[in-house]
C-alpha positions as CSV (number, residue, x, y, z in Angstrom):
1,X,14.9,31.3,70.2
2,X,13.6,29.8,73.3
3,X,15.7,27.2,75.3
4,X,16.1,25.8,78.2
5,X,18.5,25.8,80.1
6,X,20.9,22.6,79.6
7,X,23.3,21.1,81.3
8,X,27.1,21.0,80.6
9,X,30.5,20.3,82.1
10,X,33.7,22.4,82.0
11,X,33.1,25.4,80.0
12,X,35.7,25.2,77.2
13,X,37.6,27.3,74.8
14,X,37.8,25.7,71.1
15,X,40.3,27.1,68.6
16,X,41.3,26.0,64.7
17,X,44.9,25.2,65.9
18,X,45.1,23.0,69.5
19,X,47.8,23.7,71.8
20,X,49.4,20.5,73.6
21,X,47.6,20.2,76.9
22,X,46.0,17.7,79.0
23,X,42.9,16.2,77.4
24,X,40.7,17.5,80.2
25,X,42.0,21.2,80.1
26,X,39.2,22.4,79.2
27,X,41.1,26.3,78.3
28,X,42.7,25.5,75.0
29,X,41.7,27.6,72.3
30,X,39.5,26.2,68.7
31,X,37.9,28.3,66.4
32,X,34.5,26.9,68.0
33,X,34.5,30.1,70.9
34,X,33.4,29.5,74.3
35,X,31.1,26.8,75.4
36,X,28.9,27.0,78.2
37,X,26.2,24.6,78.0
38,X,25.7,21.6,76.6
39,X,22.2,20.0,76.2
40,X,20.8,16.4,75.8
41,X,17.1,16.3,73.7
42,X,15.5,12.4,73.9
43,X,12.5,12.6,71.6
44,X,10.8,9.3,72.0
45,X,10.7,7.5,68.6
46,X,7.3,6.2,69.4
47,X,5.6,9.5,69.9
48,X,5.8,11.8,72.9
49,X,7.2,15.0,74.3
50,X,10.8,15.5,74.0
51,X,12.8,15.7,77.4
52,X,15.8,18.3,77.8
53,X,18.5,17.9,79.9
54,X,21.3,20.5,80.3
55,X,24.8,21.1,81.6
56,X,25.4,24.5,82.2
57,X,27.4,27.1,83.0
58,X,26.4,30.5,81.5
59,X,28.7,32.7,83.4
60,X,31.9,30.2,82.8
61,X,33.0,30.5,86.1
62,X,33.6,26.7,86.8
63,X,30.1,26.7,88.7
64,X,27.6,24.6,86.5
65,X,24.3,23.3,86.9
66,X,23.7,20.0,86.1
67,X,19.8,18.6,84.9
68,X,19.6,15.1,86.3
69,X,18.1,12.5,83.1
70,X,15.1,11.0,84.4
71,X,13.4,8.5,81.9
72,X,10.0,7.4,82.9
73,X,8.5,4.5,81.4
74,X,10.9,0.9,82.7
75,X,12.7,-0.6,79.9
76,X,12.6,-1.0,75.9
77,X,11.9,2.8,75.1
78,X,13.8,4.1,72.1
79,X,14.9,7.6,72.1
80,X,16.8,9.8,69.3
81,X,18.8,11.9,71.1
82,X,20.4,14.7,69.9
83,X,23.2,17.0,71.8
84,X,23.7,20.6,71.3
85,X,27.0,23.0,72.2
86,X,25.9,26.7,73.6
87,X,28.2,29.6,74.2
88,X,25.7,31.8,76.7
89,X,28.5,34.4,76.9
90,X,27.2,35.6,73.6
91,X,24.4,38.0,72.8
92,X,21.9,36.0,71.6
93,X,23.6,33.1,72.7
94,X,25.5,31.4,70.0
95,X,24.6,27.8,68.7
96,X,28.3,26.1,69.0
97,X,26.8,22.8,67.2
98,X,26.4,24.8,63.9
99,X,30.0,25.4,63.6
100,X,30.7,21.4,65.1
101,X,28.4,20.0,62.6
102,X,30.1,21.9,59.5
103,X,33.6,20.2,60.7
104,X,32.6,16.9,61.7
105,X,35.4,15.2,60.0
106,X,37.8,16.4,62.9
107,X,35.2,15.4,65.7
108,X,33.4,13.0,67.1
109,X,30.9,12.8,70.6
110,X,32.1,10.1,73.1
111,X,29.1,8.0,75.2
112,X,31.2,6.8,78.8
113,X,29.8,6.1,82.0
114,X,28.9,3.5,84.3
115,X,25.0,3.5,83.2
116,X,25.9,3.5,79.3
117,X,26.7,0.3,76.8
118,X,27.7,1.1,74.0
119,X,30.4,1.5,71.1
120,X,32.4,3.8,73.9
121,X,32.6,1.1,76.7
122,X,31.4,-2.0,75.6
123,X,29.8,-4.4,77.4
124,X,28.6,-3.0,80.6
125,X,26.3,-4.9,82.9
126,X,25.6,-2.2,85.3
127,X,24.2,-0.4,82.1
128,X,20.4,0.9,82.4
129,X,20.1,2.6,78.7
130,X,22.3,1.4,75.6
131,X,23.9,4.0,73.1
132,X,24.4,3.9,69.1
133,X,25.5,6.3,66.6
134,X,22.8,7.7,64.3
135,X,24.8,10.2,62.4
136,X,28.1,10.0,60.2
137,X,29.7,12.4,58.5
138,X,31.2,12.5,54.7
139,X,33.7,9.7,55.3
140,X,31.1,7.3,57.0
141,X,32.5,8.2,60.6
142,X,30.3,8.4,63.5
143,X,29.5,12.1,64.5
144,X,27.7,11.4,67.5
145,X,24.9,14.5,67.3
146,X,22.0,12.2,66.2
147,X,21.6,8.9,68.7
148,X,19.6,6.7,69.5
149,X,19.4,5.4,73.0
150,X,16.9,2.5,74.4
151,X,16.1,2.4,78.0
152,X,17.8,-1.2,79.4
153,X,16.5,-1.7,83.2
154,X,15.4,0.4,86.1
155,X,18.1,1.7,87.9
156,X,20.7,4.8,88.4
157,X,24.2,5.9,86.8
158,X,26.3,8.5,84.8
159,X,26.6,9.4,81.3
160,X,29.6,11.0,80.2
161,X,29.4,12.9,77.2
162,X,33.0,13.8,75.6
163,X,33.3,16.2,72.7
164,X,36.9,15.1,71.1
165,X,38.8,17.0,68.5
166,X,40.7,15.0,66.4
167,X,42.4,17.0,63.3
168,X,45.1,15.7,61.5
169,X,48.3,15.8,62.8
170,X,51.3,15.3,60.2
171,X,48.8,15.2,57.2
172,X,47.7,12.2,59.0
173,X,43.9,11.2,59.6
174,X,43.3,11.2,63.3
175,X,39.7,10.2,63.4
176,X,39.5,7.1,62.2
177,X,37.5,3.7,62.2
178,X,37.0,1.9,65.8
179,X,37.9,4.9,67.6
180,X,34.6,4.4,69.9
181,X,35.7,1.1,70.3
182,X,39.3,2.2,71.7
183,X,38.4,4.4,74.1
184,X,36.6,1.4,75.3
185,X,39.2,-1.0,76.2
186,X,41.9,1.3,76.9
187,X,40.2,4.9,77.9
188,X,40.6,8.4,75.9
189,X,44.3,8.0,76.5
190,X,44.5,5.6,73.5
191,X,43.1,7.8,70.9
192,X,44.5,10.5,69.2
193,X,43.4,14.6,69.5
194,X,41.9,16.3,73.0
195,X,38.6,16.6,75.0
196,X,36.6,20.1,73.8
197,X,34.3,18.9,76.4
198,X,33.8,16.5,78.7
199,X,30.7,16.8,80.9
200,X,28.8,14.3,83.6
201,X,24.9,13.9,83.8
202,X,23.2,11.5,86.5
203,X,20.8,9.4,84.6
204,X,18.0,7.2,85.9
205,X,15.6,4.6,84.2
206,X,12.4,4.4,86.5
């Protein structure tokens, strides 16, 4: 498979059980493996080449390189835009999302930044493109794989793109309703599990 290569923050270790550590240690262990890049594909929904952005760090030395998001075109374009998890360290590079997809009960992809509106931050006047879930899995959750996106005004910012495990803890159901909406007003400290991932991408509207 041919891909490009993508952008992505910290290169993280996933494993089934999470120890207790800060939610941006990036080190703890899930059954995912290592990831090392994570990539951003807008297709426009009217027709039109799709754009990939990536984050990434193939050696996972702590050294990535970042795609800047440059969307052409001024405002009302609608994208789909789906994300993808690499571990690079593999040979042939292993396709994380597979594995993400298939438990997507205990996760869910977080949309932050100071370019983004959305469920994740609200309302944001700075904002240049606006985020919604596309995807949800068997309990009606958002996933956060499948998005779509539409271009607000000309201008620059970031978007943050946070992976968050979120199994139960105590038999009791840590993702739950609104959690987008919490991390809003009071920031990933006020949701339960940890950041897999957490990476940054400059993003422009032009």
């Amino acid at each position: 498979m041919n891909r490009l290569i993508r952008v992505a923050p910290l290169a993280t270790l996933f494993a089934a059980a999470c120890a207790d550590v800060d939610e941006h240690d990036h080190d703890h262990d899930h059954n995912h493996g290592v990831t090392t890049s994570v990539v951003l594909n807008f297709t426009p929904t009217a027709g039109g080449d799709t754009l990939t952005f990536q984050w990434s760090d193939p050696e996972d030395d702590g050294n990535p390189v970042v795609d800047d998001i440059l969307l052409t075109g001024g405002a009302d374009q609608e994208f789909e835009v789906t994300v993808e998890f690499w571990n690079d360290l593999e040979d042939p590079a292993e396709d994380v999302t597979v594995e993400i997809a298939e438990q997507d009960e205990d996760h869910q992809i977080f949309f932050t930044g100071s370019g983004v509106e959305g469920p994740a931050t609200g309302d944001n006047a700075a904002a240049i493109v606006e985020h919604a879930y596309a995807d949800t899995d068997a309990g009606g959750l958002p996933v956060g794989l499948t998005n779509t996106f539409t271009t607000l005004d000309p201008g620059t910012g970031e978007l943050i793109v946070t992976l968050r495990h979120l199994p139960p803890e105590n038999d009791e159901a840590v993702k739950v309703d609104g959690l987008a909406e919490d991390v809003a007003n009071g920031g990933f400290s006020a949701i339960g599990g940890e950041n897999d991932v957490q990476v940054t991408f400059n993003i422009e509207v032009e």
